[in-house]
Structures are given as structure tokens and as C-alpha cells.
C-alpha atoms as one frame of an Amber mdcrd trajectory, in Angstrom:
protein
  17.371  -7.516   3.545  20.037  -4.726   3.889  20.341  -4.964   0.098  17.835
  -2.873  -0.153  19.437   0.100   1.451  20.988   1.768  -1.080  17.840   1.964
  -3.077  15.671   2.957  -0.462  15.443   6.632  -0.912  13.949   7.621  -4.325
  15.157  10.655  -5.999  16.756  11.774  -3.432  21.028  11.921  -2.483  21.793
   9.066   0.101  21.815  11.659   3.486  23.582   9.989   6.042  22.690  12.290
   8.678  22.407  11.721  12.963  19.271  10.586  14.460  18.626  14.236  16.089
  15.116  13.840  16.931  14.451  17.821  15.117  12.967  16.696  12.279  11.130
  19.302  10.620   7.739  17.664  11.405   4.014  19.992  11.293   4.438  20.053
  14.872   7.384  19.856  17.022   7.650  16.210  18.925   4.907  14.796  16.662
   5.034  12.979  13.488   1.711  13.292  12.068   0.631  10.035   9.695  -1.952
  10.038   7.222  -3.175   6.712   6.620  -6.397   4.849   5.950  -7.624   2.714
   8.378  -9.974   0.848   6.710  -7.882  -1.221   5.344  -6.503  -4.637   7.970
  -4.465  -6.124   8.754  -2.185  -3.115   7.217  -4.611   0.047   8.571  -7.707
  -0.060  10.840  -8.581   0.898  14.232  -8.458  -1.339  17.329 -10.121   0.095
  20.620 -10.344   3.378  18.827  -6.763   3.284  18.350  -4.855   3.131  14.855
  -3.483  -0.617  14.537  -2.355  -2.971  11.940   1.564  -2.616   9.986   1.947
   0.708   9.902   0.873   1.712  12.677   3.630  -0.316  14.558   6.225   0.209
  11.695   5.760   4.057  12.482   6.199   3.512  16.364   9.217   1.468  15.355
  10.469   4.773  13.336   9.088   7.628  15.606  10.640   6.292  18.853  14.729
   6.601  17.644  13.356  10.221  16.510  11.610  11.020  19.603   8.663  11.730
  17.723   5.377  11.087  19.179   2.824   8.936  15.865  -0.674  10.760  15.665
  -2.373   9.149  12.920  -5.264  11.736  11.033  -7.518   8.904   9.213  -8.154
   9.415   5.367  -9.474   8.225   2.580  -6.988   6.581   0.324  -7.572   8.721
  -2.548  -6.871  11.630  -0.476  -3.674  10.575   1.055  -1.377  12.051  -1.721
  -3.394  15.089  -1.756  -3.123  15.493   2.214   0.555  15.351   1.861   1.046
  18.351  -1.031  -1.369  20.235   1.199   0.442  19.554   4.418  -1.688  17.896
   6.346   0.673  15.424   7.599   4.052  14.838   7.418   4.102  11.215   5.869
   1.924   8.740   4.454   1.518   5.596   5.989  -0.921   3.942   4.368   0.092
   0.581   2.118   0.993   3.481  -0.637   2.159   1.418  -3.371   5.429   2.700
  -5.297   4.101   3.774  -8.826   6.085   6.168 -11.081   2.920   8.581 -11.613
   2.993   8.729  -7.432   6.915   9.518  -7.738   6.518  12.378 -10.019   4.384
  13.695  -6.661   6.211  12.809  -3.416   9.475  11.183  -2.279   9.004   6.969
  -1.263  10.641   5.301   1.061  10.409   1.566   0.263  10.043  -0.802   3.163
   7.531  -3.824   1.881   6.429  -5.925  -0.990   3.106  -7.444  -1.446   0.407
  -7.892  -4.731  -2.862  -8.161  -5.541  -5.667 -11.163  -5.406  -9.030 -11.543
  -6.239 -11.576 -11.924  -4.150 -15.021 -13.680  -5.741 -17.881 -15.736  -3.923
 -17.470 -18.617  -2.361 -19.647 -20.418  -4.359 -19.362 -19.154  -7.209 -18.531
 -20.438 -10.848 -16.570 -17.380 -11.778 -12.665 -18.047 -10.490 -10.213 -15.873
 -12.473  -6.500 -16.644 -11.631  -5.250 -13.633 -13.927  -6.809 -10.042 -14.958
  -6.789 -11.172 -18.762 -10.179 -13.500 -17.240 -11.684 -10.365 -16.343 -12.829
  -9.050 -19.737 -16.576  -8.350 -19.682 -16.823  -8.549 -16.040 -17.402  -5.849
 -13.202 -14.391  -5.396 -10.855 -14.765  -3.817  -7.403 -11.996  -1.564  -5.946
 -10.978   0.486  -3.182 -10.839   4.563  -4.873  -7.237   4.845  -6.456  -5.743
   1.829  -6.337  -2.665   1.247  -8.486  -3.718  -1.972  -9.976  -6.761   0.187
 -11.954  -4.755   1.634 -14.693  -2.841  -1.662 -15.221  -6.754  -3.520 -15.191
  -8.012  -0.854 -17.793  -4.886  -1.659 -20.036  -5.836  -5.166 -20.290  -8.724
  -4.371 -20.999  -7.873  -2.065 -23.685  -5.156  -3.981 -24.875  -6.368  -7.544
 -24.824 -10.255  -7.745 -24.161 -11.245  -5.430 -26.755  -8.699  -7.058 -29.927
  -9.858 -10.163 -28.186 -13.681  -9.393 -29.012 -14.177  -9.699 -25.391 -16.549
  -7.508 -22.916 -14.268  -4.622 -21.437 -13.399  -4.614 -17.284 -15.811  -2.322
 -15.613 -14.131  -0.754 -12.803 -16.242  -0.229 -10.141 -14.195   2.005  -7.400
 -15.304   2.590  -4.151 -14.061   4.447  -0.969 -12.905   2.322   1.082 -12.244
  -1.210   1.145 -14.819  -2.926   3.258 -17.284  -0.888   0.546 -15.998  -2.861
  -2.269 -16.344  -6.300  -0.720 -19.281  -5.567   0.211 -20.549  -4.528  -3.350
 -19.331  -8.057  -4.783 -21.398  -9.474  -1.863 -24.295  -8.038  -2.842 -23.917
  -9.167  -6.304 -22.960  -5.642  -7.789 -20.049  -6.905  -8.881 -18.155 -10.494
  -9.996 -14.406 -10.307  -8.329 -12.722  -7.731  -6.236  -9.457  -6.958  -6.997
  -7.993  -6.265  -3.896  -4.003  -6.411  -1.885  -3.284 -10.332  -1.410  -3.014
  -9.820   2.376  -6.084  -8.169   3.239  -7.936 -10.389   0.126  -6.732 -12.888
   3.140  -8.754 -10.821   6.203 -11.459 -10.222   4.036 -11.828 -13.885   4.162
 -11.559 -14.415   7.548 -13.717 -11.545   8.671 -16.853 -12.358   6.114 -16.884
 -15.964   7.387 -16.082 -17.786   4.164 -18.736 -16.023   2.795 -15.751 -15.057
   0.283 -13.033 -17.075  -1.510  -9.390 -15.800  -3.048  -9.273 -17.272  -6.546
  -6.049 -16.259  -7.541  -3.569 -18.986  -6.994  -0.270 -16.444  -7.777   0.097
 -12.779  -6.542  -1.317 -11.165  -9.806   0.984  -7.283 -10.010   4.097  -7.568
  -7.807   4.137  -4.404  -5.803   6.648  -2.035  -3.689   4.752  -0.525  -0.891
   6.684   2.717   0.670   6.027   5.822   2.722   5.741   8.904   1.006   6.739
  11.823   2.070   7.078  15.673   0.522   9.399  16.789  -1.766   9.688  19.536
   0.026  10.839  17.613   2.796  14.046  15.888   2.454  14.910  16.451   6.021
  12.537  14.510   7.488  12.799  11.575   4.878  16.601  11.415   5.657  16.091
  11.079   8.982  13.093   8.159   8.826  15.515   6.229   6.546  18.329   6.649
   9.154  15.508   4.969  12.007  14.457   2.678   9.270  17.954   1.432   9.102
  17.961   1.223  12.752  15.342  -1.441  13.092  16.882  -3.057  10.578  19.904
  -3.744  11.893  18.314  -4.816  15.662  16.396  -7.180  13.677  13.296  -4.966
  14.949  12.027  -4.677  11.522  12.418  -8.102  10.446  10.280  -9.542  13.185
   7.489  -7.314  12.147   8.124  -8.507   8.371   7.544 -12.127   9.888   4.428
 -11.059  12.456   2.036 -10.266   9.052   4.220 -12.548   6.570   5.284  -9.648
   4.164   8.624  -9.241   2.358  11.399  -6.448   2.178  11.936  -5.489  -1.887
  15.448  -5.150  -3.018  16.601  -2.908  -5.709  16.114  -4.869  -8.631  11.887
  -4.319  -7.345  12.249  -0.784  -6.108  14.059   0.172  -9.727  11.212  -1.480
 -11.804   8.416  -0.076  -9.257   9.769   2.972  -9.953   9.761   2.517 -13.978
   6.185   0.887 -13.630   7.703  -2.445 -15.292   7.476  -4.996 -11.660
């Protein structure tokens, strides 16, 4: 796990600074989190209250900073947005690590996961990789990372192929595009492998993963500003904390996610995982 470490920080120096609790947060004593909680068993609300991964990843990191979490729900597409316009100080939100997203705000890796598809349980259609999705329509939450990498298939193979191309279908949140391949609107979601899993769960087998691999291999991280090295120095100095109580790692085991090394984080970062 601790391999990781020197990695962990992207484009920024390795800053090796003490856990002062004055990070330069929007307001003082509070480290204000935009993430989307729509999204379990990584982001959604519990007795009005944020809950899921993050949420108890950032209480792991606020409390060595004495910084108090208050969450500000938003819609995925807007999180990246939110944090150039300083609205929060860090995104929280299953943000996977994608060199476009780089080129906008500073990551600190902390989980890997991938993507699944999600079709009807009874139906005929089960695609086990996105080359199976030519001439078919794809549900997604607004701005996931896997879109771009679906369109090049479909560019790139369906089309010399003589095949249908992948329609897209993006929607804002996630529960909106299960609920559109319910309905029949769509064939498959695409959709992150471990809330494919909830959805699952929660639609009472109404719904079936038909991926039998993780299809994309992703780094998940929080992002924080560029303008901001401060404060992402000192979350990677509490981050290191909980590593090294073990803290972290029982949370890694509690939703059966796994810490990236470098090898990951290097190849997230070059868009080639």
C-alpha cells in the first residue's frame, strides 16, 4: 500500500510539511467538500447526512487537521467547475484521475475501481466488453470518464467494423441513468463496478451486471486547486496518517476497493490504464 506514496501527489513537489491544522481552507476550521451524493455506496445521503466512502475517508483526513467536513452536494459535471470557482476546497466525489482533469486541478490518488455494465435482468443483450456496444444506446451519469474512451470505440472500431455507432445517452445523476435503461430508453448502462453492484441490490434484481471483468481500470483521487498546494500538502500528510494506523486500510476492506500504486497513478495520468 505505502508504495503508492511517492506518487500520490500529481504535479506537485513532495511537501513534507507538519500537520498544523491552518490549512488555507474557504473558511477557517472547515473543509468544505464538493461531492455528489447520488452516487452509493461511494456518495449519497443517509438520515439527511452525507454517507458512503468519502464521506468517511474525509472525516478520516479532516480530524488530524482539525478541520470540521461540510459537504455542499453537486452535480458531477459541476464538481470540477465548483472547484476553479471556489466553491469548495476539494472534491470528494469518486473523481476519476484522467489527464484532461489534470491539466485542471491537482489529484490526490487514494482508490482504484472500473467500470461494469449494467443491462436487464432478463434480457438477451449481455456485453462483457464496450467493442459489443456498437449500434446500441448507452446510459451514463453527465461526464463520466469512460464516455470519451466509449465514443473512441465507437469511432475506431464500430464504424471500420460496419457496425451501428454507441449512442451516449448522459444523464445527471446516476439513479437517472438506471432508470432510463429500465424504462427501455436505453440497452446497458455503463456505470462504476461498485455501485453497478448497489444498483443491483437496490432495484431488486430488476437489473443484472453483465460484465464478467472490470472493463477501464481506473484511479479515483481528490482534486483539489492548483492554486492550492497548501492545503493538498497537508491532506496527503493526514492521508499518510491513516495509512500508517492501518485506519485507511480498514476502510479499503469495509467497501472492497483497492489502493493504486504508481505504475496505475503514472498511466492514469497519461490516459493509457
Amino acid at each position: 500500500m505505502k508504495t503508492i506514496l511517492k506518487g500520490l501527489i500529481c504535479s506537485l513537489p513532495l511537501l513534507l510539511l507538519p500537520l498544523t491544522g491552518q490549512a488555507r481552507t474557504l473558511q477557517p476550521g472547515v473543509l468544505t467538500i464538493g461531492s455528489d451524493l447520488t452516487y452509493p455506496p461511494y456518495n449519497y445521503l443517509q438520515n439527511n447526512q452525507p454517507a458512503g466512502f468519502d464521506a468517511e475517508l474525509m472525516a478520516l483526513i479532516g480530524a488530524p487537521l482539525k478541520l470540521k467536513p461540510e459537504v455542499k452536494d453537486t452535480r458531477f459535471a459541476s464538481l470540477i467547475l465548483g472547484i476553479k470557482a471556489s466553491k469548495f476546497d476539494v472534491v470528494a466525489s469518486t473523481l476519476y484521475v484522467t489527464p484532461e482533469r489534470a491539466a485542471q486541478v491537482s489529484f490526490l490518488p487514494y482508490m482504484k475501481t472500473g467500470g461494469a455494465f449494467l443491462v436487464l435482468t432478463h434480457s438477451a443483450f449481455t456485453p462483457k466488453t464496450p467493442e459489443e456496444l456498437c449500434g446500441k444506446r448507452v446510459s451514463s451519469i453527465k461526464g463520466g470518464a469512460w464516455i470519451a474512451r466509449l465514443n473512441k470505440v465507437s469511432t475506431d472500431y464500430c464504424k471500420p467494423h460496419g457496425q451501428g455507432p454507441i449512442t451516449v445517452q448522459e444523464f445527471p445523476t446516476s439513479p437517472e441513468a438506471t432508470q432510463a435503461l429500465m424504462s427501455g430508453a436505453v440497452d446497458v448502462q455503463y456505470e462504476d463496478a461498485a455501485v453497478a453492484k448497489s444498483s443491483v441490490e437496490k432495484t431488486g434484481g430488476k437489473l443484472k451486471i453483465s460484465t464478467t471483468s472490470i472493463v477501464y481500470p481506473v484511479v479515483v483521487g481528490l482534486a483539489v486547486s492548483k492554486d492550492n498546494p497548501e492545503l493538498l500538502a497537508d491532506l496527503k500528510k493526514a492521508f499518510e496518517q491513516k495509512i500508517s494506523d492501518g485506519s485507511y486500510e480498514q476502510l479499503l476492506k469495509k467497501y472492497n476497493v483497492q489502493m493504486p500504486d504508481d505504475q496505475e497513478v503514472e498511466k492514469a495520468l497519461a490516459g493509457t490504464l
